[in-house]
N, C-alpha and C positions, 0 to 999 in steps of 0.2 A: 477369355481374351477376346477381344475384339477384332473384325474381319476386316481387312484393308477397305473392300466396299464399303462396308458402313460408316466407317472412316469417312470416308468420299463425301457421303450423303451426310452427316454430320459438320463436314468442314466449314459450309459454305454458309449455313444458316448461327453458327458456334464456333467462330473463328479464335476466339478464347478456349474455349475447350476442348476441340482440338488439337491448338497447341500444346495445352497443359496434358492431354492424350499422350503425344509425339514426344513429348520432356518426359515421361513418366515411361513410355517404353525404353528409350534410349539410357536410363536411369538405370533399368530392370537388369535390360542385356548388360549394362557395364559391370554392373554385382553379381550377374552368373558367371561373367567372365573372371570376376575377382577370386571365385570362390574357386572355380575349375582349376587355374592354374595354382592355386596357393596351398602349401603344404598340407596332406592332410592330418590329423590328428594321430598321434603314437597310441598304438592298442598295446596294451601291459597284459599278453595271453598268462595265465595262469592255468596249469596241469593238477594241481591241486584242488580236491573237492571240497565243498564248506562240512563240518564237523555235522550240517543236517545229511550227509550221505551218511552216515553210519549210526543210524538212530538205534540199532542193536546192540552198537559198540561201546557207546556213550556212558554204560553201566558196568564195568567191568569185573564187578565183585561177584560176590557167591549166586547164582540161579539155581535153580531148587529144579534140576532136571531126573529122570530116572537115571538108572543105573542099567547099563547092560544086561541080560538076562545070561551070559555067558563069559567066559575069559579069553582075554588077545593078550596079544606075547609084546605089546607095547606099553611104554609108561605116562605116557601123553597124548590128549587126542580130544576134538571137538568134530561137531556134526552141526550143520545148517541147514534151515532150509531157503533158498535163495530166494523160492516164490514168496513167502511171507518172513524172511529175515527172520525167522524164530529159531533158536539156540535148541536144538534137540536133546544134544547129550554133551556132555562133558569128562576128562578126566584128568586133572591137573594142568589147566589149559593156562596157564601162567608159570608153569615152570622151565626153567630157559636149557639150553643144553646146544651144541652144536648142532647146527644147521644143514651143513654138505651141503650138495648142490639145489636145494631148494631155493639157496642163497640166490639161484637164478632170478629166481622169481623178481623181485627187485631189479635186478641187471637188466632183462628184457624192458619194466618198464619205462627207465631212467632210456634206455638206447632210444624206443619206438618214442619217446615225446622230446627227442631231443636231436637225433640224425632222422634226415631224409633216408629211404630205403635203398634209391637209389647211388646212392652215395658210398665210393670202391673204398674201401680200407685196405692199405698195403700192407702186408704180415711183416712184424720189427720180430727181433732175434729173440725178444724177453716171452711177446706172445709163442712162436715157435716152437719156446722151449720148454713150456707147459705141458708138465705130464697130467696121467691120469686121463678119466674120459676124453679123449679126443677126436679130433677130424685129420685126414690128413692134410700137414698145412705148413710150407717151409717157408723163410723168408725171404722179402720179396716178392710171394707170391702176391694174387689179385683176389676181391672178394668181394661183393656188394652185401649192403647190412641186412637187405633181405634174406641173401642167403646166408650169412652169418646166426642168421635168430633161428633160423630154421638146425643150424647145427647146434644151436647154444640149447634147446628147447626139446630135440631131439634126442641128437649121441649126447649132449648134456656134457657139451665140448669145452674143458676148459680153457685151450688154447683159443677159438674165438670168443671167450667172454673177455680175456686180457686183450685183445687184438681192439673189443669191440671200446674195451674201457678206455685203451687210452688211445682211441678213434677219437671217442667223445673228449674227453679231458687233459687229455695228452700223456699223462703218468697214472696209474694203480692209485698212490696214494691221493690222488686231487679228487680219483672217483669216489673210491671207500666214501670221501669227504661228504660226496653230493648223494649218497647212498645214506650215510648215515642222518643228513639233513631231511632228505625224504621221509625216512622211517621215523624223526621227530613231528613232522608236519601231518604224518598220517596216525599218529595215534601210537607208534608201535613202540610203546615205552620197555618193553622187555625185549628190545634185539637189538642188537651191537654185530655192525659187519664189519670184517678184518680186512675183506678179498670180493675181487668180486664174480669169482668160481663154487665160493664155499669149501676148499682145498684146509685153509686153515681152521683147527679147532674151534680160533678167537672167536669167527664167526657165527655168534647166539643171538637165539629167540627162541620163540613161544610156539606153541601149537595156534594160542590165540591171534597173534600176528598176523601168522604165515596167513591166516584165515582172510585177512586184513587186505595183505597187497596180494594176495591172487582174486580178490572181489573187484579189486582195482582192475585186474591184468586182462579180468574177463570183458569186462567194460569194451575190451579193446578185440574187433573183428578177428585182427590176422591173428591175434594171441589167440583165440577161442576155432582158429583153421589148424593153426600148428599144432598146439598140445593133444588136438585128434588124429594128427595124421600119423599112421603107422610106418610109412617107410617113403624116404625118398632120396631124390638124386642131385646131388651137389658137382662145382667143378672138383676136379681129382678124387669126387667120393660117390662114385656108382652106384651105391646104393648104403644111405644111411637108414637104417633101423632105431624106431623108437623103444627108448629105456623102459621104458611104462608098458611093461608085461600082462599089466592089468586090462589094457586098451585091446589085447588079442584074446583075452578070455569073457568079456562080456561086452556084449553090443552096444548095452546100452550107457557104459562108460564115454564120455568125451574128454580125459584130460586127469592128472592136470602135469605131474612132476615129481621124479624120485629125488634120491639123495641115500649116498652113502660114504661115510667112510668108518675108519675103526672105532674114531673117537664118537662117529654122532652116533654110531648104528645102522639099523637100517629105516629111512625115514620117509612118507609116501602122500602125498597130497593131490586127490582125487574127486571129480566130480561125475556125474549118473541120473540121466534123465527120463524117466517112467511115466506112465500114465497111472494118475492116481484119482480114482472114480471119473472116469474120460476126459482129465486134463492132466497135461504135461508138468514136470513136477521136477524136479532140478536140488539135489542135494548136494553139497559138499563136504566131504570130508578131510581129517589131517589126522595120523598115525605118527607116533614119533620113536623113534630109539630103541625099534623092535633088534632082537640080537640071534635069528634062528633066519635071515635072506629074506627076499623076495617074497620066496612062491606061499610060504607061513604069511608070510606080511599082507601079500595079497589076499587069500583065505579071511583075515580078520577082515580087509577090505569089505569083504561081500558079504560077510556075516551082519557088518553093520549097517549095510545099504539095505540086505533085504529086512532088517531091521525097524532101518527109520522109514522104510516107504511100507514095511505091513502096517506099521504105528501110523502112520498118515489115513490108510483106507481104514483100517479100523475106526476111529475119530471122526470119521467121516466131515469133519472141521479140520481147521487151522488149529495147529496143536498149541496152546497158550502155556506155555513156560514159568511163567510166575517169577516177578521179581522181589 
């Protein structure tokens, strides 16, 4: 740009060219101004990752992984490792079966990319009336979606997951709807949601799936604060206690989410972060339709963990899986 003095000194010797100066600013500012006020362009956000986020997933058929060296009381089940997306171990990771409240899994992420946190959902008579894991929560009452996730993700509430569904969509069945569009957009060709509790049987998937939207979920800050936090304090609920029993018996567990009912089992999806040859080292796992509780379920947990992370130090490499 040009300095008004110079301008000056210019004018008198280029009385042409300083006009054509003077027309050419007056031009500039009119177009900054045209621009400032004038609408600006619609951004089309998209929550959805391109099919290059899942370069592990993209193959879904047989991998040529070992075989456990021992037996778990489950019938389904995959291992990751998140640092190098390589597929550890596998065992029937495409077979579909009820879900229970893993079905969260989904519900958290469909809420956090769709409501503000701060944003109060008032408890209607249907959420309410939701049995099963719950929070305390009558209608009427008050609630912000922050605190809702924390109970959904937690006590693994189903009365705030219905609270939170038709927060977002207004009825049960509009969400299932945006629930089930999500898990076609992400790959997850073997699960089918009924609810968005996991209450009903309907709702199936996979070990592989589930693998699927909790990679999604992690993605996401507060999801990777809450599925670690052990116990906390909600209104009308002094002290909620985390499901995931697993999170009290080893340190170095961060997460992720149980599920249980008669029909699924008992079903457990878990992550564990180690130091493997002095770097941190982050595996996931998923147990499916174990029928002997918890504290068996968890047992198999650790068995596999210390598992895929002695397999890691041994290898002294990224373990290559072979397709």
């Amino acid at each position: 740009m040009i300095s008004h003095s110079k301008r000056r000194r210019i004018a008198p010797n280029m009385p042409w060219g300083g006009a054509l100066i003077i027309l050419l600013l007056i031009l500039s500012a009119w177009i900054n101004q045209s621009f400032i006020h004038s609408s600006p362009p619609k951004r089309i956000a998209s929550t959805t990752p391109s099919k290059a986020s899942f370069p592990y997933m993209v193959t879904p058929g047989p991998l040529n992984t070992p075989s456990l060296p021992f037996k778990i009381g489950e019938s389904s089940g995959i291992l990751w490792n998140l640092n190098t997306h390589q597929l550890l171990w596998k065992l029937h990771p495409h077979q579909p079966g009820p879900l229970a409240s893993t079905t969260k899994l989904m519900t958290f992420y469909l809420i956090w990319h769709h409501l503000a946190l701060n944003q109060v959902v008032r408890v209607g008579p249907q959420a309410a009336a939701t049995t099963g894991s719950d929070i305390y929560m009558a209608v009427g009452e008050h609630y912000t979606v922050h605190q809702l996730l924390y109970a959904l993700m937690l006590a693994s509430a189903n009365n705030a997951a219905v609270a939170l569904a038709e927060k977002m969509s207004g009825t049960r069945a509009q969400f299932v709807a945006a629930m089930n569009r999500q898990a076609r957009q992400f790959g997850m060709n073997g699960t089918h949601y009924a609810d968005p509790d996991g209450l009903s049987p309907k709702s199936t998937g996979t070990a592989w799936d589930l693998s699927i939207i909790v990679q999604q979920d992690l993605r996401i800050p507060l999801f990777r604060k809450i599925v670690d936090t052990r116990v906390a304090s909600l209104p009308h609920n002094p002290v909620v206690r985390n499901l995931n029993s697993l999170l009290f018996l080893d340190p170095s567990v961060t997460g992720v989410k149980t599920g249980w009912t008669t029909q699924a089992g008992f079903n457990l999806v878990f992550t564990a972060t180690r130091n493997v040859n002095g770097r941190p080292v982050t595996l996931l796992g998923v147990i499916l339709h174990g029928q002997h509780g918890f504290p068996p379920e968890n047992q198999d947990a650790e068995k596999i963990l210390q598992w895929g992370f002695h397999r890691l130090r041994v290898n002294q490499t990224h373990f290559n899986p072979g397709v």
